[in-house]
N, C-alpha and C positions, 0 to 999 in steps of 0.2 A: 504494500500500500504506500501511497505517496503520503508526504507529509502534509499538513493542513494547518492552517493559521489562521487567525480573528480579525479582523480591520474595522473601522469605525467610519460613518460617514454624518456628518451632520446633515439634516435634513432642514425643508421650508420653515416645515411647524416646531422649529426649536429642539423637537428630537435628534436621538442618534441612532442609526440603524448599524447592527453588528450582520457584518456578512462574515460567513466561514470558508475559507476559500482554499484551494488544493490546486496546483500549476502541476502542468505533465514534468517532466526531468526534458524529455525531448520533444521535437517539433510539434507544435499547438497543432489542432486536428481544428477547432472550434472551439464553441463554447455551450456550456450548458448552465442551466437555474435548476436548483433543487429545490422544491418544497414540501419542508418539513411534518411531520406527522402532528397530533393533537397535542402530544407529550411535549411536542417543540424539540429543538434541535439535541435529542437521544445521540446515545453512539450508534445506534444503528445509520441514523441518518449521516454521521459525520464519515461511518465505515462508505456509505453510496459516494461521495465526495470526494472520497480519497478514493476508491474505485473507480469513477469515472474518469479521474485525473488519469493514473498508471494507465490508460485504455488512452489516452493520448488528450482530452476534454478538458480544456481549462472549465474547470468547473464553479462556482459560487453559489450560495444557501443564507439567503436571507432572515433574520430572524421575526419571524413575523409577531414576535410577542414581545418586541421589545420596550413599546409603549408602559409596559407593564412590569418590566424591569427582570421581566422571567424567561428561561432556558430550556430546562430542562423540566419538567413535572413527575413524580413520580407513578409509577403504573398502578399501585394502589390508591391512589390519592384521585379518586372517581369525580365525587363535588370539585373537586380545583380544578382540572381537564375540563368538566365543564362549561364552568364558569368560564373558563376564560376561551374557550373556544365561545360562548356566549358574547364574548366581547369583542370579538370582530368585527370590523366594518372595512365592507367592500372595496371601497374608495381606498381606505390605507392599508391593507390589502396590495393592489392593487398599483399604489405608487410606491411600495417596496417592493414589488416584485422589478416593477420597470430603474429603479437606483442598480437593481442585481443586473438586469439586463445593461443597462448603462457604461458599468463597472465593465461587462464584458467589449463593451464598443469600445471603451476607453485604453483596455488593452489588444484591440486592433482585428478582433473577431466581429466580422459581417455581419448581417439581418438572418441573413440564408445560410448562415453557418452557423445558429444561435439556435440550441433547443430549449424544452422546459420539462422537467420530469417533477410530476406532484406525488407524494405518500403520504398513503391515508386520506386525513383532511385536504391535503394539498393537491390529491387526487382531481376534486372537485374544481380546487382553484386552477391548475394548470390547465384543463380542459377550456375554462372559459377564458382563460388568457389567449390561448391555440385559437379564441373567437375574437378578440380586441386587437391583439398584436400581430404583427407581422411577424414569422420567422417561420425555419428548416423543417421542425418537428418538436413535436411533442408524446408526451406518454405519461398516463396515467395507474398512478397499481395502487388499490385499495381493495377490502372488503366489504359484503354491506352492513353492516354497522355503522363505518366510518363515514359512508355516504350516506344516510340518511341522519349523521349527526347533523350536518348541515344544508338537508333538503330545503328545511322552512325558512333559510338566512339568505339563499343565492337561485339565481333566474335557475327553472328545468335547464338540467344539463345535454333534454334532448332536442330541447328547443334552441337551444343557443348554438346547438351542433350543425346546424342552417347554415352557421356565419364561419365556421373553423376556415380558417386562412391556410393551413398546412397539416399534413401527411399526419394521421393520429393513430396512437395506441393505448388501448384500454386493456386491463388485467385485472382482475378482478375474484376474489376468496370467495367461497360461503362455506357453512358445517355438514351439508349433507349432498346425498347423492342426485340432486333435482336437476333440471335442465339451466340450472343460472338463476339469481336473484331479479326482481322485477325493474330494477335498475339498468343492472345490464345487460337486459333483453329487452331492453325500451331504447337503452343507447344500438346497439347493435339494429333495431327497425330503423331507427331515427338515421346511421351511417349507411344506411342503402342510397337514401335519398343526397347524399350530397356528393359534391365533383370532389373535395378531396380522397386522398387512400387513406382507407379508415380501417383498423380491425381493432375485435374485442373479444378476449378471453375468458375464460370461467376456468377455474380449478377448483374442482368438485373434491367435499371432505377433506378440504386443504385447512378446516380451522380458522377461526375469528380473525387471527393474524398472518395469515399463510405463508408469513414472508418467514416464520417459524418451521413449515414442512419443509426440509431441505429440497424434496423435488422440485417440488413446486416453487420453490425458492431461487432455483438453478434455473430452472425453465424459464423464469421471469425473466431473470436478470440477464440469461445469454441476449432473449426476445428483446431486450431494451436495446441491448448493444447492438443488437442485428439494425434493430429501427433506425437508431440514429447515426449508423454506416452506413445507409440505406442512402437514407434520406439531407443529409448535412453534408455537402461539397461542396 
């Protein structure tokens, strides 16, 4: 794994946003934005970053809970996860993600060579960024848990899927052996209808957090790296 570091950016509204950021060793490929799960920036999340980086991906992960002066949340700690995913607002949101993207223009990575990869909550966020913003690719991996923590906060992700600007990946957990969650077989009707390349996965009996089943784990994470060699030139 590559090594990874903190940076600070002051922001309009007096805030500071902490980005976490991971440079390849060798020749920059692009760039990618990571967003973080509900727990906030986890070592899982920090392990994807530093993994994207060694794959050649200047990589950056915005803290989206910085307002709030929080990092890390702990997995027992249910009421706090909530709440503070309860305290989101789209709009900042929304202008952290684009400081992360910015950060990567600043270091000399394109539009069309910029991806966005969301986990979990950020699952949701990324997909409707791959609808506002321009760039290469995007990819989303969560369960459904995760995506209906934040159904009732952000526009249908199958309606927004209309406007996707570029080449999209959806993955996606449940606990049992059913044909996929009503999410991601609402996303998947909805990726029929539009001109981008769009697929969406299900792993069945993969677990709340699937990113826990090592298969299923593996199979993810090759399917990201495929996506954004795919699609990022």
């Amino acid at each position: 794994m590559t090594d990874i570091r903190t940076e600070t950016v002051p922001l309009v509204d007096g805030s500071a946003l902490r980005l976490t950021v991971a440079e390849p060793i060798g020749p920059v490929r692009g760039g990618i934005v990571v967003l973080h799960e509900a727990r906030g920036m986890t070592d899982a999340v920090r392990d994807m970053v530093s993994g994207l980086a060694a794959e050649g991906w200047l990589t950056v992960a915005p803290h989206l809970y910085h307002r709030d002066d929080a990092d890390e949340i702990g997995e027992d700690d249910g009421d706090r996860i909530r709440a503070q995913v309860g305290r989101l607002d789209g709009g900042e949101v929304m202008a952290d993600t684009d400081t992360a993207f910015g950060w990567l223009a600043e270091h000399e990575v394109t539009a069309d060579r910029m991806g966005v990869l969301g986990f979990d909550i950020g699952a949701t966020v990324a997909l409707l960024v791959a609808t506002e913003r321009t760039m290469g690719a995007a990819v989303s991996v969560a369960d459904e848990a995760s995506v209906s923590t934040v159904r009732d906060r952000l526009p249908s992700m199958a309606d927004a899927m209309a406007d996707l600007t570029c080449p999209w990946l959806g993955l996606y957990g449940r606990e049992d052996d059913g044909d996929g969650d009503a999410d991601a077989a609402e996303l998947r009707d909805a990726s029929i209808k539009v001109e981008s390349v769009t697929n969406v996965v299900v792993y069945r009996q993969s677990g709340h957090r699937f990113d826990a089943d090592p298969d299923a784990a593996a199979d993810a994470w090759q399917r990201t790296l495929n996506w954004f060699d795919a699609h990022l030139r």
